[in-house]
N, C-alpha and C positions, 0 to 999 in steps of 0.2 A: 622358290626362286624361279624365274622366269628364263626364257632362254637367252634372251637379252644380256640380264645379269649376271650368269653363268658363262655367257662368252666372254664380259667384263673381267669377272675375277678371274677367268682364265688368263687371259690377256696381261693382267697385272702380275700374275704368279708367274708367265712367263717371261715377262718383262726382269722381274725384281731377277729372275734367275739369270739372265744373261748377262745382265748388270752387273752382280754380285762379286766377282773380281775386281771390281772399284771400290766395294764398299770397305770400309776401314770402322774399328771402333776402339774407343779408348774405356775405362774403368776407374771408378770411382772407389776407394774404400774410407775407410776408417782409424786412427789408432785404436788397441784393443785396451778395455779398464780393469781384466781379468784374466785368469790363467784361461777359464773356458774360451772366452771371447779371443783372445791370442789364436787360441790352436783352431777354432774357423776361420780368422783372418787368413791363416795359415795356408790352412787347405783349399780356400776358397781360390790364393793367387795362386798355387799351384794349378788347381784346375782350370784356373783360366787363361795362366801364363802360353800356354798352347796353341791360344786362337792368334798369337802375336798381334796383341792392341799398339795402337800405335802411342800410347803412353798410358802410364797410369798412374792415378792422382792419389793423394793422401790428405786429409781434410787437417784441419787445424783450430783449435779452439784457443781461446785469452788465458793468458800462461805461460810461465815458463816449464812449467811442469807437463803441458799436452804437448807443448811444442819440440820439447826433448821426447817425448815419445814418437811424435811424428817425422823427428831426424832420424830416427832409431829406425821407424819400418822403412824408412825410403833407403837408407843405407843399405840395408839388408834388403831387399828388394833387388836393389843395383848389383851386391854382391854374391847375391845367391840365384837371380834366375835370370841377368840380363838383359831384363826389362827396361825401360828408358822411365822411368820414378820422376812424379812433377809434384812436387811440396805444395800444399797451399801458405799460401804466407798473407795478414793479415795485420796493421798499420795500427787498428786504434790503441791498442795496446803497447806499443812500443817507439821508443823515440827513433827519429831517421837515422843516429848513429847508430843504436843498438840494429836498426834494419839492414845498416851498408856491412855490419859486421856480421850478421845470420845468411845476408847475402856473399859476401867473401867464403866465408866456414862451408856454404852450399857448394860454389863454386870449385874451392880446390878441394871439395869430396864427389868432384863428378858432375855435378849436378846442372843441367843446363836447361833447363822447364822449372817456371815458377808459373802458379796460378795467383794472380796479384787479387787481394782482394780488402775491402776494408774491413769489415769484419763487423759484427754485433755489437751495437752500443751497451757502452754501462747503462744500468738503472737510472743515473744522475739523468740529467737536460744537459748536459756540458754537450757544448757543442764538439765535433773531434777536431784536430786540428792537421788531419792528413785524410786524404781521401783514396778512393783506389786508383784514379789517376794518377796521384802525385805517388803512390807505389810504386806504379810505371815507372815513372820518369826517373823515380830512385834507383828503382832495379836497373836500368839502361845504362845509369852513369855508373856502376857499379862493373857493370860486364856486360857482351850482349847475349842476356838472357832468353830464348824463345818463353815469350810470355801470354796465356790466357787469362781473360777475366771474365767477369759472369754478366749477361745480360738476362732480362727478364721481357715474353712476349708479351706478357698480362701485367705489366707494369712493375717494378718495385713496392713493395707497399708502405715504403717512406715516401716518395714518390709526390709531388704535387699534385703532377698530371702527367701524360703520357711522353707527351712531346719534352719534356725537362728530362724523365730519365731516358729516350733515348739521344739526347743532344748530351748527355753523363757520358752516354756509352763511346761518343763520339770522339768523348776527349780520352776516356782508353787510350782509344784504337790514335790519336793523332800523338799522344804520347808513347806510345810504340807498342802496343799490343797489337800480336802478329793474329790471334781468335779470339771468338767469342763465346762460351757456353753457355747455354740456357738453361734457367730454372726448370725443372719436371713441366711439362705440361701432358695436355689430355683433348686440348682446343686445337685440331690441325690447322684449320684456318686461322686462327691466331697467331701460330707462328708464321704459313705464308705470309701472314698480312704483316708479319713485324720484321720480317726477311724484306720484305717488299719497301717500306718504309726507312730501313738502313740503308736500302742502297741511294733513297730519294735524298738523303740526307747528307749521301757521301762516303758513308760506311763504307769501305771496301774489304773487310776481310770476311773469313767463312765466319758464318753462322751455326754452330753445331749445335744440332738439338741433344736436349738431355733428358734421357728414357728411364720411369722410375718404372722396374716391374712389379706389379702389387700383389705382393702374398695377407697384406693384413689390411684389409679397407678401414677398420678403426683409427688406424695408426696414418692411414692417409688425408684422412678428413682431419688431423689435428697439425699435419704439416702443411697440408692446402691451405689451412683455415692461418697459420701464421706467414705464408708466404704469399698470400692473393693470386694463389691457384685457382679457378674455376673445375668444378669437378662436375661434368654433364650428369644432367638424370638418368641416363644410360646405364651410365658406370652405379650408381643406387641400386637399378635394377638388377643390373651382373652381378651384384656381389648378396642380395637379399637371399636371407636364409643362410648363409654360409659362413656365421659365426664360432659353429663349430664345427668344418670341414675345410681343411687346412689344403687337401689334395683339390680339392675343387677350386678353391681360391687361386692356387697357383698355377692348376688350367687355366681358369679365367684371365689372371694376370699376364700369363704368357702372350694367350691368345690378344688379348688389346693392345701388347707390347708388337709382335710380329705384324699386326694389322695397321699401326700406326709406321714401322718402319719402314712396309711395303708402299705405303703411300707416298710419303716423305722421298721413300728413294726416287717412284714414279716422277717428283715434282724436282730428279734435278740434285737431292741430299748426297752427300757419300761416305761423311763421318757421322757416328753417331756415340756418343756418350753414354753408359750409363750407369746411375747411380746401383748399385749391388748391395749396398748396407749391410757388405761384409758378406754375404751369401754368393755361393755361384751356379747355385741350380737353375734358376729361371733365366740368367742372364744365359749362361750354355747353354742353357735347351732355346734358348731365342734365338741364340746367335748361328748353331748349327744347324735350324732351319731354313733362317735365311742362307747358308751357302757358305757362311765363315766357321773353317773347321782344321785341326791341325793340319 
């Protein structure tokens, strides 16, 4: 490293540090499918319940069955640590009365953050017949919900072309989505440029990027590969060889985690999302780096 470079990342590390009483971050989890899986849901929001996120999300899969699981943690989330609990809720499966009803049921249990989304198509070709805007606009007439939905800086990959899903994104946000999260990226410039693009379009809300930390690169190549992720050859070479060395992966993961936020923040960012897949080691130890700490 050069002297140059070294007063650079001085500068940035300085930077991120002054800053860092702006930065804010939210969390992602899971419902659990098992007694194990429970009890690190468990520990995992206790340990992070501390860094006070500014909300935190619970995914939701097709079902009545995940979806009572997923009232269940956000309930108990609300009840037991005071966290502000945002449901993800998802359309294709469900008709708009059964939606205005899980939205009511939300409502007089607290609940004031939905993450509207459409959700994964069946197998079938059927087309759906609700989209995630029109979640919006259900959830709104409903109550006023503070609502995010999901955009994509590398495009959706139903997606025609680029400029279609984000004119999608637009009708969100005109049907009243107050943010936006992002799918996991790893492209900084992809999101500037897709940050940059929302606002040419009219977008006016935040843009929160969404941070996956990588403890298992296997398992990230077969989520990139279903969500048209781009995964640089960078990141190939950080993670070669460390098939079986779990502590060095979640070095490396860490380290491209804090390196990506320090940038993001530099350009301007101040929430940041991230996906935890139920774990909270690499997100804490990310988070307490950058300056958020009880």
């Amino acid at each position: 490293m050069n002297y140059r470079s070294a007063r650079q990342l001085d500068s940035l590390n300085r930077t991120v540090s002054e800053l860092s009483a702006d930065l804010q971050v939210s969390f992602e989890f899971f419902p659990p499918n098992s007694p194990e899986m429970e009890t690190t849901l468990w520990n995992s929001i206790e340990r992070l319940a501390p860094l006070s996120p500014k909300f935190v999300s619970v995914t939701y899969g097709a079902g009545s069955g995940t979806r009572d699981r997923t009232h269940g943690v956000i309930k108990r989330i609300q009840k037991d640590t005071g966290l502000v609990a945002a449901p993800h809720l998802t359309c294709i499966d469900a008709s708009p009365d059964e939606l205005k009803q899980i939205a009511k049921d939300y409502w007089q249990s607290g609940v004031r953050h939905i993450v509207a989304l459409r959700g994964d198509l069946p197998e079938s070709n059927q087309k759906p017949e609700m989209y995630a805007a029109d979640l919006v606009s259900l959830l709104k007439g409903v109550q006023d919900f503070e609502i995010s939905v999901a955009a994509y800086p590398e495009t959706h990959p139903e997606a025609p072309n680029a400029q279609f899903d984000l004119l999608n994104l637009k009708r969100k946000v005109e049907a009243g989505a107050n943010r936006a999260i992002t799918q996991f990226f790893f492209d900084i410039d992809a999101y500037l440029r897709y940050r940059d693009r929302c606002v040419s379009v009219g977008i006016d809300v935040e843009i929160v990027p969404g941070i996956l930390p990588v403890s298992n690169f296997n398992t990230l190549k077969r989520f990139a590969g279903l969500t048209n992720v781009h995964v640089p050859n960078w990141m190939y070479n950080m993670y070669q060889g460390l098939e079986d060395d779990p502590t060095t992966r979640n070095l490396v993961g860490a380290s491209i985690a804090i390196d990506m936020v320090k940038i993001l923040r530099s350009e301007g960012v101040e929430n940041f999302h991230f996906y935890t897949l139920n774990r909270s080691e690499l997100t804490y130890a990310i988070c307490h780096t950058l300056g958020i700490r009880p």
